[in-house]
C-alpha positions in Angstrom: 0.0 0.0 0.0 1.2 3.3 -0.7 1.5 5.5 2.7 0.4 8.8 3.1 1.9 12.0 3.9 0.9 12.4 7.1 2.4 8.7 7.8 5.8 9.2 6.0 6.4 12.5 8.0 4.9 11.0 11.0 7.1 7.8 10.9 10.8 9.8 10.2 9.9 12.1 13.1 9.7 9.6 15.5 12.3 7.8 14.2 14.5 11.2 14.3 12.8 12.1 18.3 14.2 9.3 19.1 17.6 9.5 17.5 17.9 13.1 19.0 16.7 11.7 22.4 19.6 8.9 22.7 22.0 11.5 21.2 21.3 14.1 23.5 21.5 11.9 26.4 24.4 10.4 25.9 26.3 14.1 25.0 24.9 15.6 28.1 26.7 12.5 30.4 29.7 13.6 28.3 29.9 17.1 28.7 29.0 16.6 32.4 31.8 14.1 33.0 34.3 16.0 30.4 32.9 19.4 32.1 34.1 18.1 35.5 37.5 16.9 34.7 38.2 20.2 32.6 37.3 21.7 36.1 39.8 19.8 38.0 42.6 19.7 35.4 42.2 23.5 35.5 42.1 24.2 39.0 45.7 21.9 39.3 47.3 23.4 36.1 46.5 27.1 37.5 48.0 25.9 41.2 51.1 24.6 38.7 51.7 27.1 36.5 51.7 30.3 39.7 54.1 27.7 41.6 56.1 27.2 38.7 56.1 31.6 37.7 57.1 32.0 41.8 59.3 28.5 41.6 61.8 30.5 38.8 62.1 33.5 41.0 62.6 31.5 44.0 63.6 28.3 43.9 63.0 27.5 47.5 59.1 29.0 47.1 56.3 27.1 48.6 55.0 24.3 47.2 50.9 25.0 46.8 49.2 23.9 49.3 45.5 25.2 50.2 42.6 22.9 51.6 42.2 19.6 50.0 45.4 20.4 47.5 48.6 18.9 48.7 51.7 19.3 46.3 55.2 17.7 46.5 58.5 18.1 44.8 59.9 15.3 42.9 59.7 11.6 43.4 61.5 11.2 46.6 59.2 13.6 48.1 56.0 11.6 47.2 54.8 9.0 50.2 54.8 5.5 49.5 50.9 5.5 50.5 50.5 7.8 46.9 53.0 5.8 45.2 51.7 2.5 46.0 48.1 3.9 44.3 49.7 6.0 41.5 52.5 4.0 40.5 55.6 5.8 38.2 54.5 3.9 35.2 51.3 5.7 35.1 52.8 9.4 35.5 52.9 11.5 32.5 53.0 15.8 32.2 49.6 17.0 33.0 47.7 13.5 33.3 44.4 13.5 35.4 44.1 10.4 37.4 41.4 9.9 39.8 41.3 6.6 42.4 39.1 5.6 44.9 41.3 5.1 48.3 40.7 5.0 51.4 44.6 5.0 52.5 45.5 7.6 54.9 48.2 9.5 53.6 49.0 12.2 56.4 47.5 12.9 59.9 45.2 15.7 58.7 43.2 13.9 56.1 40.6 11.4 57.2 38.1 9.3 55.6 39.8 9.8 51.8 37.4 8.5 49.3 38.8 9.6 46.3 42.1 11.2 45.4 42.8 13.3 41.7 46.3 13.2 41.2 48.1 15.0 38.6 52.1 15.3 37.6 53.0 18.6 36.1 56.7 18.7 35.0 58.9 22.0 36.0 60.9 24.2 33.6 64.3 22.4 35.1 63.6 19.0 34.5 61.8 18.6 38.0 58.4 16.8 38.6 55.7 18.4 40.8 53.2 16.2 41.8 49.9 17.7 42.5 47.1 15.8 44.9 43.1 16.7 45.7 41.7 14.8 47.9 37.9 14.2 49.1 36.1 12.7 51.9 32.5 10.7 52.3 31.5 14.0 53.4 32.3 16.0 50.5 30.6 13.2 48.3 27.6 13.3 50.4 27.0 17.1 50.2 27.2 17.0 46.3 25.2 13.8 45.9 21.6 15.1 46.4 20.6 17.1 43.7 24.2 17.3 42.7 26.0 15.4 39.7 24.6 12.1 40.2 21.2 13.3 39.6 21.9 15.7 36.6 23.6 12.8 35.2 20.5 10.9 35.9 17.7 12.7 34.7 20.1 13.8 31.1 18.3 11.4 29.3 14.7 12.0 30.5 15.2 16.0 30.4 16.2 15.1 26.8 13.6 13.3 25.6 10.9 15.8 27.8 12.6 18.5 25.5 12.2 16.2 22.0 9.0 15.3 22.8 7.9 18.7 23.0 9.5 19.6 19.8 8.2 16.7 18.2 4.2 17.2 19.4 5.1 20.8 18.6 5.6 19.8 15.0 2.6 17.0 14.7 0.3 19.9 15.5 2.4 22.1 13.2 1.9 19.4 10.8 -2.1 18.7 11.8 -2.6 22.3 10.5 -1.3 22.0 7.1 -3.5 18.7 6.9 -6.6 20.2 7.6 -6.6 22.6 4.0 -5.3 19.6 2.2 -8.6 17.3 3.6 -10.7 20.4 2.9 -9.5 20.6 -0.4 -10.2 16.8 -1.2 -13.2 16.8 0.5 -14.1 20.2 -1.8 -12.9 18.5 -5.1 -15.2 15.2 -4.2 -18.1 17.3 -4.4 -17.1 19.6 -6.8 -20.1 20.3 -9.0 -21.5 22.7 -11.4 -23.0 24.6 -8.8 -19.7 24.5 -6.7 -18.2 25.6 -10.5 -20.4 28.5 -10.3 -19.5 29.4 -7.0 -15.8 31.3 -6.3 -13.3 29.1 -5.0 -13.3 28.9 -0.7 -10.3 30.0 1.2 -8.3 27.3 2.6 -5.7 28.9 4.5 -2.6 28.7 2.7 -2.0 30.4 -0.2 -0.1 27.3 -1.8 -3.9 25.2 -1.0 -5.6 27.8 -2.5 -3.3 28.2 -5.2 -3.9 24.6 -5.7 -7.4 24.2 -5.4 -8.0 27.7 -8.1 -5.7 25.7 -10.8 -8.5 22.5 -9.9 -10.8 24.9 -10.4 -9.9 26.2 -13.4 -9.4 23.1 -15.1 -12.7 21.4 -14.1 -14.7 24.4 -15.7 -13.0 23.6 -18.8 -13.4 20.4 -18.6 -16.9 20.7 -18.1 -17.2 23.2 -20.7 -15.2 20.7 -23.0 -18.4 17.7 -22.3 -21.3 20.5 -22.2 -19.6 21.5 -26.0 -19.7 17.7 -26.9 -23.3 17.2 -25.5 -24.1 19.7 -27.8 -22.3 18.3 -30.6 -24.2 14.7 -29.9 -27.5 16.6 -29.3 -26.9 18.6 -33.4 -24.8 15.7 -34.9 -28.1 13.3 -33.8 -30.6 15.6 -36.0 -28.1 16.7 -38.7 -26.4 13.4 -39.5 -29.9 11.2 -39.5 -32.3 13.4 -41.0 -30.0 13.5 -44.7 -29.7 9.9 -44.2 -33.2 9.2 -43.5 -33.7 11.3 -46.6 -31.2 9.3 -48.8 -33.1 6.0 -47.6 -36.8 7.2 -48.3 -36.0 8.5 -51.4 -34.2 5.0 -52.5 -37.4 3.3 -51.4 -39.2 5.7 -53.3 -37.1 5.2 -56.0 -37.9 1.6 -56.1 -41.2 2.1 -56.1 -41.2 4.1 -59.1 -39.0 1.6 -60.9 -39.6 -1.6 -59.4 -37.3 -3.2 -62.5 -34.5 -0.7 -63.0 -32.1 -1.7 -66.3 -29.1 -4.2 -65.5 -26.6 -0.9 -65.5 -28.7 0.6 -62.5 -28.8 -2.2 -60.3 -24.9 -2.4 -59.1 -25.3 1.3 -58.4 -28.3 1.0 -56.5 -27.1 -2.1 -54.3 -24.0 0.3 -53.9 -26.0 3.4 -52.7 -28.2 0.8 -50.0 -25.2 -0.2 -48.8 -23.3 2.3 -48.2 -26.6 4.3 -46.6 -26.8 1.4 -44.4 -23.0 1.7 -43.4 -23.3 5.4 -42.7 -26.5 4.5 -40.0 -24.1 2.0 -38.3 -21.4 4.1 -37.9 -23.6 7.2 -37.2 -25.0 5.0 -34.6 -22.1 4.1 -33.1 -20.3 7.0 -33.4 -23.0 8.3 -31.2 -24.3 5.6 -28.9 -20.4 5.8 -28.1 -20.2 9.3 -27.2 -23.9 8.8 -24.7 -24.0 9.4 -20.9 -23.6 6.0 -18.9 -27.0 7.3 -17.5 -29.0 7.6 -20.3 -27.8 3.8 -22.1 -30.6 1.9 -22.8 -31.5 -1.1 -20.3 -30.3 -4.6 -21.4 -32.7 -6.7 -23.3 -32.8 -11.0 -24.4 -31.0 -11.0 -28.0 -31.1 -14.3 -29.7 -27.3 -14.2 -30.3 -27.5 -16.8 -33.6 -30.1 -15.7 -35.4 -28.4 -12.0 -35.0 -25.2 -13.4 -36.5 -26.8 -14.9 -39.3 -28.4 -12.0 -39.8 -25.4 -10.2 -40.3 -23.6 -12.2 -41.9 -26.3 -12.3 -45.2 -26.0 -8.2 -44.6 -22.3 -8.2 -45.4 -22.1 -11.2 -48.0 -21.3 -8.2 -50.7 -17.9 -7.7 -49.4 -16.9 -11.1 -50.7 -17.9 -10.6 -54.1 -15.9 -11.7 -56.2 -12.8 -13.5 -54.0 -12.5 -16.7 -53.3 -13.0 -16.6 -49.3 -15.4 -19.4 -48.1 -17.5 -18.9 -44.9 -17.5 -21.3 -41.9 -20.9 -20.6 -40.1 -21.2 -22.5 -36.4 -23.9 -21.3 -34.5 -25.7 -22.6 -31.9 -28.2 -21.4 -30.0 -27.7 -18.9 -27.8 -29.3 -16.2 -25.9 -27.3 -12.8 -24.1 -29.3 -9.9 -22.1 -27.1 -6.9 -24.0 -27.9 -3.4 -25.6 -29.6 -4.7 -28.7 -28.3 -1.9 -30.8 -24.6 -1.8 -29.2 -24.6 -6.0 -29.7 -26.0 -5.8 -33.1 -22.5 -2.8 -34.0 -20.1 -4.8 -32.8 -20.9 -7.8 -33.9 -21.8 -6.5 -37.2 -18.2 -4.6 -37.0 -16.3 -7.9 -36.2 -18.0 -9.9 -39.1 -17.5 -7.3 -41.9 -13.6 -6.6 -40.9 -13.3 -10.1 -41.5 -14.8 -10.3 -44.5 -13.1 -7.1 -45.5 -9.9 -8.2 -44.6 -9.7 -11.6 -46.1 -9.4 -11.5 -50.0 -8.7 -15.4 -50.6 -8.9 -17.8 -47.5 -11.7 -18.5 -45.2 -13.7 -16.4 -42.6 -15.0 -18.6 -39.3 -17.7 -17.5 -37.0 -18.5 -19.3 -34.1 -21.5 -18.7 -31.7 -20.9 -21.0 -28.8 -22.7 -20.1 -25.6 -22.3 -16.2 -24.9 -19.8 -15.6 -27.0 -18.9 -14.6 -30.5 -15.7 -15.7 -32.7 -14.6 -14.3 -35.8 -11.4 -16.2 -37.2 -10.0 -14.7 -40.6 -7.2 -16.6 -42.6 -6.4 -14.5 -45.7 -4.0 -16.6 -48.5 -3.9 -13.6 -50.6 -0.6 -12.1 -49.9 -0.4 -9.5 -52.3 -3.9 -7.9 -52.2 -3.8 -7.1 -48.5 -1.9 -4.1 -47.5 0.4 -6.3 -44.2 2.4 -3.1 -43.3 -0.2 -1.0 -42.8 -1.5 0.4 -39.5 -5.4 -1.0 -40.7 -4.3 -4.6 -41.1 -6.3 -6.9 -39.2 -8.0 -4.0 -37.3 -9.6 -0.9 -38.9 -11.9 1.7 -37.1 -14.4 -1.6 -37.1 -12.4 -3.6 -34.2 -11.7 0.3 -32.8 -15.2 0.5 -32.1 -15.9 -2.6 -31.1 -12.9 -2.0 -28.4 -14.7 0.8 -27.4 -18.1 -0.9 -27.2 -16.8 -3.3 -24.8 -15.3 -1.2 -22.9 -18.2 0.6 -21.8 -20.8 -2.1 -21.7 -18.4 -4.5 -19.7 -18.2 -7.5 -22.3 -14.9 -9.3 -22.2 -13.1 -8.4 -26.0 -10.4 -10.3 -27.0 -8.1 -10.0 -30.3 -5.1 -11.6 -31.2 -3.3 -12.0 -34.2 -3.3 -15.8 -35.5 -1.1 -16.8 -39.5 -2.3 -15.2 -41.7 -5.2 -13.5 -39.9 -6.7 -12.4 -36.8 -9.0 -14.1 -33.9 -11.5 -11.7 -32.4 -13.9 -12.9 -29.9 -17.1 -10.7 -27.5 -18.5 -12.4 -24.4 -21.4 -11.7 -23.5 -23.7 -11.8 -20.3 -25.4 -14.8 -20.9 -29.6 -15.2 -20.4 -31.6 -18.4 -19.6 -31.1 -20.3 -23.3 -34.4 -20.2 -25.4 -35.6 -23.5 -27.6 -35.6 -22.5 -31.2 -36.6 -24.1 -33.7 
C-alpha cells in the first residue's frame, strides 16, 4: 500500500525524536563528565603554573598547598601511601588520574574517598606532583541534587525536550492537513454549482493556489463535455435526417422503378449499402459518445439468429474473392444493448470479410460468445504493413463498445489472420426451432 503523507512524516519524526533523544543523552553524560575533569585539570594546572612563575624567581618558594590540594617536589618527596596507588609507570605531564582510596596518607586527612592526582613537570627538569583529595562527606554534600542526579535525569530532560519539539511539529503538521482534507473533501463534491460558485479559502495560499488551478481546469473540462453534449445533441438531428432522406427516397425510387435496367442495379445495391454503413457508424459513433445514464437497459438477444443476420447483410464484401465462410452457430441467448450487440458484432463480421481477399472467414456462436477467425491466403492484395491490417476503425469501435458495456473483448493475431472474440452476459437459453 502506498502510505500517506501524514504517515511518511509521521514515521521519520519519531524515528529522528528518538535519534535526538539517545543523542542528546548520551552528550549531556559527556559534557557533564568531560565538564568536571576540565574543572579539576584546571584548578591543578593554575595551582602549577603560579608555583612554577614563583618557583623560577625563588627556587625555595612554597610548594601549593590550600585545603584539600597537597603538592610535592619530585619523586622522593612523594609518600609511599600515593605511590603504592599511583604508581611511576602511570605518571605523565599534565595526566588527570582519579582513584578511589581510602589509604590515609598524612594525619590531617581522614576518611579519603577519592584522590585526583596530577604530575605537572617543571621548567628544570623537575616533577611536581599535585594531589586533591575528598572525603565521604564532600561526596555526600554533592550527591543530592548534585551530579549524580543531573547525570540521571540527562536522558529523560532530553527526551521531555524532544518530545515537546516533536508534538510541537505534529500539531504544526495537523494544520497544514486540515486545508489539504478540505480541499479533497471540496474536489469530491465539486459540481456545477460549486463551479459556479468562487473558490473557498483554505488557509494557505499554496492550497488555495492549488485548489484555483482544480478549479480552473474542471470548468473547462466541463465546458469541453457540455460543447460535446451539444455536438451529440446537433450531430443526432443533422447526420440522420439527410440519411433518413437518402433511404426514403431509395425506397421511393424503387417504387417508381420496381425493375430498374441491368446498368442501374450495381449502383443502386452500392447506394443501399453504403446508406446502411453510414447509419451503423452514425449510430455508433453516437451511442459511443452517450451518458452512462442515459444507455438503454439490457434486453434478451437471440445471439445466432443476429449473427446470421449479419452475416447475409455483409455477403457483398466477398464478391468476387475466393473466401469461403464457416458458419457454427448454436443457440444462444445474451441480455445486452440490442443496438450496441447488433454494432459490434456487425463490425467484427465485416472486418473479417473485408480483410480476407482469398482464404476463409469462421464464426462461431458458442454459448455467450462470438468468434470471428479470418485466414487470408492472398498475400499481395492485403496491405500487411499498414497500420489498418487486421483491425480498422471496425475492431476500434468494437474496443470501445466493450469497454463501456463490460463485455470481455479479445483479439489476437493468428497466421495469416486475426482471432476476435465478445463475451457476453449470458440469459436463460431459449428453444428455437
Amino acid at each position: 500500500m502506498t502510505p500517506s503523507m501524514k504517515t511518511y512524516i509521521t514515521r521519520y519524526l519519531v524515528g529522528i525524536t528518538v535519534l535526538i533523544a539517545l543523542l542528546y543523552g548520551v552528550i549531556m553524560n559527556l559534557y557533564l563528565v568531560n565538564g568536571l575533569d576540565a574543572s579539576t585539570r584546571l584548578d591543578l594546572e593554575l595551582a602549577a603554573t603560579h608555583f612554577e612563575r614563583e618557583y623560577k624567581k625563588n627556587p625555595h618558594a612554597t610548594l601549593p598547598r590550600a585545603g584539600r590540594l597537597h603538592s610535592y617536589l619530585g619523586l622522593e618527596q612523594l609518600p609511599k601511601e600515593y605511590l603504592a596507588i599511583f604508581p611511576e609507570k602511570r605518571h605523565g605531564h599534565k595526566k588527570v588520574i582519579w582513584e578511589e582510596s581510602e589509604n590515609r596518607a598524612e594525619n590531617d586527612i581522614n576518611d579519603c574517598a577519592g584522590i585526583i592526582f596530577m604530575p605537572y613537570d617543571l621548567y628544570d627538569g623537575k616533577r611536581l606532583f599535585l594531589l586533591k583529595m575528598y572525603t565521604e562527606d564532600d561526596f555526600s554534600l554533592i550527591d543530592g541534587p548534585g551530579i549524580d542526579m543531573m547525570m540521571m535525569m540527562a536522558i529523560p530532560l532530553g527526551i521531555g525536550v524532544v518530545a515537546l519539539v516533536f508534538f510541537t511539529v505534529r500539531y504544526m503538521l495537523k494544520r497544514l492537513y486540515q486545508p489539504v482534507r478540505r480541499l479533497t473533501g471540496w474536489a469530491d463534491e465539486l459540481d456545477h454549482a460549486l463551479l459556479s460558485a468562487p473558490v473557498p479559502d483554505f488557509g494557505f495560499e499554496e492550497v488555495n493556489l492549488l485548489a484555483g488551478r482544480l478549479h480552473n481546469s474542471m470548468k473547462e473540462l466541463g465546458e469541453i463535455i457540455q460543447r460535446e453534449e451539444r455536438f451529440l445533441r446537433n450531430a443526432s438531428h443533422e447526420l440522420r435526417t439527410p440519411l433518413a432522406i437518402l433511404q426514403s427516397n431509395m425506397e421511393l425510387l424503387d417504387r417508381i422503378c420496381p425493375n430498374p435496367e441491368k446498368a442501374e442495379i450495381l449502383p443502386r445495391q452500392r447506394i443501399k449499402r453504403t446508406i446502411s454503413n453510414m447509419n451503423c457508424l452514425t449510430e455508433t459513433l453516437l451511442w459511443l459518445g452517450m451518458d452512462s445514464s442515459r444507455i438503454p437497459d439490457p434486453e434478451k438477444v437471440v445471439l445466432n439468429d443476429l449473427v446470421e443476420e449479419l452475416v447475409t447483410e455483409s455477403r457483398y464484401l466477398l464478391a468476387k474473392k475466393q473466401v469461403r465462410v464457416d458458419l457454427i452457430c448454436s443457440p444462444a441467448t445474451v441480455r445486452v444493448v440490442a443496438h450496441a450487440a447488433r454494432i459490434a458484432v456487425g463490425n467484427l463480421i465485416r472486418n473479417g470479410f473485408q480483410y480476407t481477399a482469398e482464404g476463409t472467414v469462421e464464426i462461431n456462436v458458442a454459448g455467450a460468445s462470438v468468434t470471428v477467425k479470418n485466414v487470408n491466403r492472398n498475400k499481395t492484395d492485403i496491405d500487411r504493413h499498414g497500420s489498418d491490417y487486421g483491425h480498422g476503425l471496425g475492431l476500434v469501435l468494437v474496443a470501445q463498445i466493450a469497454e463501456k458495456s463490460g463485455w470481455n473483448y479479445t483479439n489476437r493475431a493468428i497466421p495469416g489472420g486475426r482471432e476476435a472474440t465478445l463475451d457476453f452476459p449470458s440469459a436463460p437459453k431459449v428453444k428455437l426451432c
